[in-house]
C-alpha positions, 0 to 999 in steps of 0.5 A, spaced: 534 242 752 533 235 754 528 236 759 524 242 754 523 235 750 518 232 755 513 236 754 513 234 746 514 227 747 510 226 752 504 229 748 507 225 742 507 219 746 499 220 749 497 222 741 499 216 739 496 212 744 490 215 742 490 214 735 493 207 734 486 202 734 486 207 727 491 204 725 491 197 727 488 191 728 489 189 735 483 190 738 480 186 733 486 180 733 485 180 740 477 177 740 480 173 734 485 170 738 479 168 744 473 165 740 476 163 733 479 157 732 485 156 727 479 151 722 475 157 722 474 161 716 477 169 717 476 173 711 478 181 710 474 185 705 481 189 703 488 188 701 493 186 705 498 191 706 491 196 711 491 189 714 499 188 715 498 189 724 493 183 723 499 178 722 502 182 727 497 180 733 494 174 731 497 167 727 490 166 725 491 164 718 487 170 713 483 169 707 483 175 703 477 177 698 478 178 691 483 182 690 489 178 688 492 184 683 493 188 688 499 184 691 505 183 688 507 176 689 501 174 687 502 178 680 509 177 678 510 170 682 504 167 682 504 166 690 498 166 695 492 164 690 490 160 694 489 166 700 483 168 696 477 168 696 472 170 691 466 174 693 461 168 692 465 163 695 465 168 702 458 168 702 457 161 700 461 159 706 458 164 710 451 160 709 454 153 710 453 155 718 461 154 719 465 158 723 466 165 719 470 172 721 469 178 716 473 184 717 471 190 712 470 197 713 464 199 717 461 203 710 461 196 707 457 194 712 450 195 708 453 191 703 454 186 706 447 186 710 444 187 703 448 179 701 447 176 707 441 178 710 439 176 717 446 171 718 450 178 719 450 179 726 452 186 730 459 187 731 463 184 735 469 188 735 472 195 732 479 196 730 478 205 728 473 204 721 474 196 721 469 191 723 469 184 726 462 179 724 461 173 725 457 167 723 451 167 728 451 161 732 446 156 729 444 151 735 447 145 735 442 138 734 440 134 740 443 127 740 439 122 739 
């Protein structure tokens, strides 16, 4: 019995390796944890909990967009306000010239573009049907 279940695990063992960028996020925590600093902005178009691997993979603190009702100690405690950000807000910081991730999911990607224009860079990172975009890089000043 035992060796008649190597086949199926094995075949469990490779779908799952297949199909686990759907379900995570670590491709896309991992190129947060090269290039983004812990002072940059990281901001999630979603609820938390489709999120949950991104806390996992990364200390990175994240900011959320707009959904506090969903989270349930937001709603019965009040706790975590002040992890989320409205959509007005994200673009405003988005147009500052910081530093600024967004994760959202790749059909919202024309969303974003219609409020962001050309300051949406192509995507840097893919995690199933979620995307990592970043701030474009504005040349620093010389000194004078």
């Amino acid at each position: 019995i035992a060796v008649g279940m190597l086949g199926p695990l094995l075949a469990a063992m490779v779908g799952l390796q297949v199909f686990a960028p759907l379900f995570g996020l670590k491709a896309i925590a991992a190129r947060l944890e090269r290039e983004a600093s812990r002072d940059a902005l990281i901001i999630y178009d979603g609820p938390s909990h489709p999120a949950s691997s991104l806390r996992f993979y990364s200390d990175l603190p994240v900011r959320w967009l707009e959904r506090s009702e969903t989270e349930f100690a937001v709603r019965s405690r009040g706790v975590g306000r002040d992890r989320f950000l409205t959509e007005s807000e994200a673009v405003a910081r988005w147009r500052t010239g910081e530093p600024v991730w967004l994760i959202t999911e790749e059909s919202r990607l024309s969303l974003w573009r219609a409020r962001l224009g050309d300051d949406l860079t192509p995507i840097v990172a893919r995690s199933g049907t979620r995307v990592l975009v970043r701030t474009t890089q504005k040349p620093e000043e010389p000194e004078k």
